[in-house]
NUDO-826414 format. One record per residue (C-alpha): y, z, x; residue number from 1. Coordinates in pm, whole numbers, plus 50000, padded with zeros to 5 digits. Layout:
BEGIN
NODE north    up  east  nr
NODE     Y     Z     X NUM
...
REM end
This chain:
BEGIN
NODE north    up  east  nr
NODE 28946 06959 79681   1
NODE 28579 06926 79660   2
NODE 28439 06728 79405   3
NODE 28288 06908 79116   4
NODE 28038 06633 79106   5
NODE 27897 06669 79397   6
NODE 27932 06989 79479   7
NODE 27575 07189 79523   8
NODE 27506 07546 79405   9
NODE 27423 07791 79656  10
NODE 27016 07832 79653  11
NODE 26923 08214 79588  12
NODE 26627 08290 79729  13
NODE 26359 08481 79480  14
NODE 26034 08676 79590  15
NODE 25669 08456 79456  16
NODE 25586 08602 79153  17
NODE 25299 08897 79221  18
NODE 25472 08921 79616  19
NODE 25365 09216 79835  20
NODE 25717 09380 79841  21
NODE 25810 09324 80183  22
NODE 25963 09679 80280  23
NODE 25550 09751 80178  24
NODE 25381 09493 80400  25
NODE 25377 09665 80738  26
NODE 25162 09903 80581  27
NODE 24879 09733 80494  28
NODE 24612 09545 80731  29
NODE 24763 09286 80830  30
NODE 24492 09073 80744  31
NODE 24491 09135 80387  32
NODE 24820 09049 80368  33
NODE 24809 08694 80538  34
NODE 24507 08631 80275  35
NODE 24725 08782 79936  36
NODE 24976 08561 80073  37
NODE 24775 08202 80132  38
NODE 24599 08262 79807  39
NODE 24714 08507 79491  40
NODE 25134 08513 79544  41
NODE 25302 08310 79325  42
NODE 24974 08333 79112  43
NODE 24944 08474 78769  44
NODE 24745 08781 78777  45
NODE 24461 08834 78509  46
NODE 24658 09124 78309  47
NODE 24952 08817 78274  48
NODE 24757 08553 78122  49
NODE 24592 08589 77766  50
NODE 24268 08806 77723  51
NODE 24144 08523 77539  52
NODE 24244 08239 77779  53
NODE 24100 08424 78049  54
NODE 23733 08508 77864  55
NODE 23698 08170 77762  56
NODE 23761 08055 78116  57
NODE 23768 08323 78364  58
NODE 23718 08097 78704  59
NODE 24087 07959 78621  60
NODE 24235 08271 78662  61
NODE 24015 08427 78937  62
NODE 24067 08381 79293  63
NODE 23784 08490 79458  64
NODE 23799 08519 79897  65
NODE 23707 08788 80170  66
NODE 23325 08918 79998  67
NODE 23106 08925 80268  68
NODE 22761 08737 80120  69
NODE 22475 08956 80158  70
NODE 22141 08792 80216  71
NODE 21880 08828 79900  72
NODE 21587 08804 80154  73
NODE 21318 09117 80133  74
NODE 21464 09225 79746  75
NODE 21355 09109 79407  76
NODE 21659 09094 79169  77
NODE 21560 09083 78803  78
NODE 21736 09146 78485  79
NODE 21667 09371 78173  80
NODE 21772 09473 77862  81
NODE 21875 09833 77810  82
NODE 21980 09928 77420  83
NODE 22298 10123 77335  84
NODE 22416 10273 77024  85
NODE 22833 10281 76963  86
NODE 22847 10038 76806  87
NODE 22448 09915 76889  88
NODE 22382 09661 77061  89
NODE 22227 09608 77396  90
NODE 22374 09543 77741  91
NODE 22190 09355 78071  92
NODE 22136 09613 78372  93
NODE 22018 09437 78739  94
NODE 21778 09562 78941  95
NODE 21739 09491 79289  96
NODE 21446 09649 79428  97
NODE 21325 09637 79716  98
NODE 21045 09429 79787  99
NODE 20900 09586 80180 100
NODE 20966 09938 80073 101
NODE 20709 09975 79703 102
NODE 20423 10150 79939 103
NODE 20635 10395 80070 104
NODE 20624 10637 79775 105
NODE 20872 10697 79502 106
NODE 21207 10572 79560 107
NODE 21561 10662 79498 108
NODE 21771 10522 79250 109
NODE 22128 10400 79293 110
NODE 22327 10305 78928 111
NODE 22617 10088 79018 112
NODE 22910 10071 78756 113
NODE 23139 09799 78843 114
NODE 23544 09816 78867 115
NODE 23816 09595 78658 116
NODE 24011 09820 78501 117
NODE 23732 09849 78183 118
NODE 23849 09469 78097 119
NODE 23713 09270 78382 120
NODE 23409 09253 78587 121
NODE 23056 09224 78526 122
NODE 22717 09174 78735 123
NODE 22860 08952 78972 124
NODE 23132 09170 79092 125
NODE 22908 09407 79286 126
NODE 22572 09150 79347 127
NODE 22634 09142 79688 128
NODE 22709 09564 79748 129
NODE 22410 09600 79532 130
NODE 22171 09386 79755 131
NODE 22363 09593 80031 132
NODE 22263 09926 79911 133
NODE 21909 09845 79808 134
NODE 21825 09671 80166 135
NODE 21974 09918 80366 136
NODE 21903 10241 80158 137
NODE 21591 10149 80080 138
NODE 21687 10289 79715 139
NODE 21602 10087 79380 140
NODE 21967 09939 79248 141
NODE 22064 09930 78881 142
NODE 22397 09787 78812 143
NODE 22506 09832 78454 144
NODE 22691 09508 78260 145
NODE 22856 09787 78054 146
NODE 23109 09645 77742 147
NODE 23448 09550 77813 148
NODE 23794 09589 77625 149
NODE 23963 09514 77455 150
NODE 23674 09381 77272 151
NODE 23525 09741 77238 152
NODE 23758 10019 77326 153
NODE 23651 10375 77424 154
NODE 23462 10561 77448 155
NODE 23201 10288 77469 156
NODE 23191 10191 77803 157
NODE 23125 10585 77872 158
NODE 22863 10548 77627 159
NODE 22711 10252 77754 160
NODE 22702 10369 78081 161
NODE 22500 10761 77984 162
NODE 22302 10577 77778 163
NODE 22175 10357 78089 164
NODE 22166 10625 78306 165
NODE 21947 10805 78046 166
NODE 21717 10456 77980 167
NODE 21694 10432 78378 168
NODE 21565 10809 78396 169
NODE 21316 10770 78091 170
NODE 21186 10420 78063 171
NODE 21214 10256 78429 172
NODE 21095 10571 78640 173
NODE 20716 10502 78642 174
NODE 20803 10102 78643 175
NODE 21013 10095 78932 176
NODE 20824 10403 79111 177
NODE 21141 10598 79105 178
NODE 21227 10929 79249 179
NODE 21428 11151 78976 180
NODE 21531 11414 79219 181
NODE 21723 11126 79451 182
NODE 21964 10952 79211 183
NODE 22277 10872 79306 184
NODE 22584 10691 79092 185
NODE 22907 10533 79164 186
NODE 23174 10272 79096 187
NODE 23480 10115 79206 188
NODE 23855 10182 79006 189
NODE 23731 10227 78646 190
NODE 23395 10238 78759 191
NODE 23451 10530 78981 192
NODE 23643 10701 78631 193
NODE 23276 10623 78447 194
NODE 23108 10773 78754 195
NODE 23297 11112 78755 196
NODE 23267 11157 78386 197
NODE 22867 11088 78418 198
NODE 22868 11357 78690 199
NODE 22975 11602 78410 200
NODE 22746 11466 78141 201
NODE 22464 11518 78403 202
NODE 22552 11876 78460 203
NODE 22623 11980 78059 204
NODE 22278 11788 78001 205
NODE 22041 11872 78330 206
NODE 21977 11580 78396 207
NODE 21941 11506 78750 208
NODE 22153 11360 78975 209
NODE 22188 11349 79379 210
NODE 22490 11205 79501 211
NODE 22826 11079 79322 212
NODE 23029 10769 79496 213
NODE 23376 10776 79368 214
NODE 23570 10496 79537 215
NODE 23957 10415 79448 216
NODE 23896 10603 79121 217
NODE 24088 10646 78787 218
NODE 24091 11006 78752 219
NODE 24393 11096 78538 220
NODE 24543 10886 78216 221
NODE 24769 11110 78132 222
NODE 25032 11005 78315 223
NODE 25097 10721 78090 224
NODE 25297 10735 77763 225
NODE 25191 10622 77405 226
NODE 25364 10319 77462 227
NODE 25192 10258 77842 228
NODE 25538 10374 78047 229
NODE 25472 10608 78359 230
NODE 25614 10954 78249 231
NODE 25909 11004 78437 232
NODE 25741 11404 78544 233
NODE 25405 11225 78626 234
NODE 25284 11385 78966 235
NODE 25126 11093 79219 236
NODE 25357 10960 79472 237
NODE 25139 10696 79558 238
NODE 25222 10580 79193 239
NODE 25610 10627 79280 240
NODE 25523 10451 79619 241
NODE 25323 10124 79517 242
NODE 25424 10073 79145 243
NODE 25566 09736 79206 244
NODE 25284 09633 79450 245
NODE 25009 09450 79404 246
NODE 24682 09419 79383 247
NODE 24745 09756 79166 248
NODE 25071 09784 79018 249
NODE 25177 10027 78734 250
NODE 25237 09745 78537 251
NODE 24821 09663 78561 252
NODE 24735 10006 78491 253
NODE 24918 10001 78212 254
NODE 24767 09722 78066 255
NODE 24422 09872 78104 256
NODE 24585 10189 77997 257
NODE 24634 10036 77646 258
NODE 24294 09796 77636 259
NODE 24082 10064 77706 260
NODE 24209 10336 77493 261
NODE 24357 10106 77203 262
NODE 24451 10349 76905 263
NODE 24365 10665 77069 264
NODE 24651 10645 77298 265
NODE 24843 10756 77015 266
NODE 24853 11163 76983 267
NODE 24794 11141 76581 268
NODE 24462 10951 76640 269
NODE 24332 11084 76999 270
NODE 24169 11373 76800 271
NODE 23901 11547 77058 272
NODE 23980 11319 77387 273
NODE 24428 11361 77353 274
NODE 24594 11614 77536 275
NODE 24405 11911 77521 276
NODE 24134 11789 77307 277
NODE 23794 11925 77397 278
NODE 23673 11568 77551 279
NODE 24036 11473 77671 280
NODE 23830 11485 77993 281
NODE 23639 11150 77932 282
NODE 23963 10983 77955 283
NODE 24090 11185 78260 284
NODE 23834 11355 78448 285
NODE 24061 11552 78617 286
NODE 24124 11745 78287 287
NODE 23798 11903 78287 288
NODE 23735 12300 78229 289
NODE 23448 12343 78434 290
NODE 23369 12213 78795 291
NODE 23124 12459 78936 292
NODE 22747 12302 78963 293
NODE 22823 11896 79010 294
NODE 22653 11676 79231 295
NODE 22740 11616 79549 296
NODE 23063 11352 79577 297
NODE 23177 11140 79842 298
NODE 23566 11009 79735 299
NODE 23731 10741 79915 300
NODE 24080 10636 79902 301
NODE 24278 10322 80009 302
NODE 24617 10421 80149 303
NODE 24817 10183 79964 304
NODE 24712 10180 79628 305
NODE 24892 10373 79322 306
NODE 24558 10588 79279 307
NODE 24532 10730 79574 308
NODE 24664 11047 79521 309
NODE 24474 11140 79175 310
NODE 24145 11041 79386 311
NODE 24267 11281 79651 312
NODE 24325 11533 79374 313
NODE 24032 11487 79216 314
NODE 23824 11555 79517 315
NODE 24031 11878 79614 316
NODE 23919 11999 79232 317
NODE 23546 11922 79340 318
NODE 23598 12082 79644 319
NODE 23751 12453 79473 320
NODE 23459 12448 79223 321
NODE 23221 12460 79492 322
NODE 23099 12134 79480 323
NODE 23023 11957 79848 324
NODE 23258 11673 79854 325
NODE 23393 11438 80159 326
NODE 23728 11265 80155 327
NODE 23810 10972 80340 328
NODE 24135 10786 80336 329
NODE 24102 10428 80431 330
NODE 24421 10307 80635 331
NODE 24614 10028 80524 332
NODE 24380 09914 80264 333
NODE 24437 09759 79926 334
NODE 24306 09919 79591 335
NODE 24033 09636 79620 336
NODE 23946 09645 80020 337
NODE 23619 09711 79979 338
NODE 23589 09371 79757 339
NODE 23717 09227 80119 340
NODE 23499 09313 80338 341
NODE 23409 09001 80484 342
NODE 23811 08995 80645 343
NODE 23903 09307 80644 344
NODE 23827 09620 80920 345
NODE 23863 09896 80611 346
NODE 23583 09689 80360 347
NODE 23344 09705 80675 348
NODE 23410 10052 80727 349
NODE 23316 10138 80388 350
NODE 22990 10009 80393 351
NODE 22974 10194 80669 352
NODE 23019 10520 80515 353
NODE 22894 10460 80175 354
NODE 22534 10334 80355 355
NODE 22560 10627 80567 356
NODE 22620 10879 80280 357
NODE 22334 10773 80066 358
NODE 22107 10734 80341 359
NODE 22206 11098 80398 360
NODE 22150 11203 80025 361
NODE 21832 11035 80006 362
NODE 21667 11253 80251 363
REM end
């Protein structure tokens, strides 16, 4: 009879914590998965660790790889200050303008709002895109440091983003020599969300605007509950599909779920933006009345990510309200592929497209 003392337990073998599920892995580019691998399994994710641990130190809990660094050379980057009023303040907005093209006439205007799930990000997400877009397009970039939750919930960020949009069209037009009939927005994840709601606000208000880039975007809340659970009758199967994977699990969303809206998940305090409130469509685009007469949108989608299929929706509602709109579906990619482009086939591609389409819109 063995020993008891000596005996050794049989070793069970658990996935890293934050693991690409491996039934999921053949799916993606393979690339992107040897990277996750090498450098974010078995990590804690920044929706795990402490809001305030993670503001007080966020290079501890960021692991940064794959951004293709975009040369500064030919553009003058500069930073201002743009006021906002709920609650005031004032936020920073860069500018990268480009420094050959000033005596070619007025210019278009691209306004960049950054991704991160309205909790994370800020000017340095998109610096090197921006650079992209201003070199290449020839258009003066603005990208907005809009406020983050939890620290202000919404609808601030909405409100700090129109209210930059609006200080871009009425104080930085005759600086910046810019063309009013050729602006274009977009955003990434939660910035795309901020970009589709501006679209709206543009058309309710007149005030002009070109081209919309909606890329991976958060275009329905509603399928969350009060307490940040997927309802069991919600209608995405990508959700059903990649809920357990990262980059972008449910488990994420819901966290920004309940950051970003705060109290006003709750159907006794939503008021005007809950279900079937008259502004419900802040929250979730997709729950807006009227779609005839918005700009022109180009929506892209990563195949494996949970919000594919709202993006997808969202663009087919464009699409029956008349609205020119162009859907592309990037294969195998991550929610953040276009973050990877300096590794990854699908981030090349997109600045591929998304240089292409507002070189197009700028004629």
């Amino acid at each position: 009879m063995a020993d008891p003392n000596t005996q050794v337990s049989p070793i069970i073998s658990l996935p890293l914590l934050n693991s690409t599920p491996p039934h999921l892995a053949p799916k993606f580019e393979q690339t992107y998965v040897e990277y996750y691998n090498k450098f974010s399994a078995g990590r804690l994710a920044t929706h795990q660790v402490p809001i305030e641990s993670y503001r007080a130190n966020p290079a501890k809990y960021t692991t940064s790889y794959g951004r293709a660094l975009y040369p500064s050379t030919g553009l003058r980057i500069t930073t201002q200050t743009c006021p906002v009023s709920s609650p005031p303040g004032s936020i920073k907005i860069q500018i990268f303008e480009p420094e050959n093209k000033a005596e070619e006439g007025k210019r278009p205007v691209y306004v960049n709002f950054h991704g991160g799930g309205w909790v994370f990000g800020g000017l340095p997400t998109d610096f090197d895109f921006c650079k992209r877009i201003a070199n290449e397009t020839g258009a003066v970039a603005f990208d907005v440091d809009y406020r983050l939750a939890p620290e202000e919930g919404f609808p601030t960020q909405v409100v700090d983003c129109w209210e930059a949009l609006n200080w871009i069209h009425k104080e930085k037009a005759e600086e910046f020599n810019l063309d009013l009939n050729k602006v274009a927005i977009g955003g990434c994840s939660a910035g795309g969300h901020l970009s589709a709601v501006l679209a709206h606000l543009c058309r309710d208000s007149k005030l002009p605007l070109k081209f919309q880039l909606l890329s991976v975007p958060v275009c329905d809340l509603s399928m969350f509950a009060e307490d940040g659970s997927l309802k069991l009758d919600q209608p995405y199967a990508s959700y059903n599909e990649f809920a357990e994977c990262p980059p972008l699990p449910a488990e994420r969303m819901s966290y920004f779920f309940k950051h970003f809206l705060q109290d006003l998940r709750f159907p006794d305090k939503a008021g005007k933006f809950g279900e079937g409130g008259e502004e419900e469509w802040k929250v979730s685009p997709i729950k807006a009345k009227s779609w005839k007469g918005l700009a022109d949108a180009l929506v892209i989608t990563a195949e494996c990510d949970v919000l594919r299929d709202e993006g997808e929706a969202y663009a087919k509602k464009l699409e029956e309200g008349g609205n020119r709109v162009e859907v592309k579906r990037v294969k195998g990619a991550p929610h953040i592929f276009m973050q990877l482009d300096g590794i990854l086939e699908g981030g090349r591609e997109y600045n591929r497209v998304v240089v292409g389409a507002l070189r197009e819109a700028f004629k």
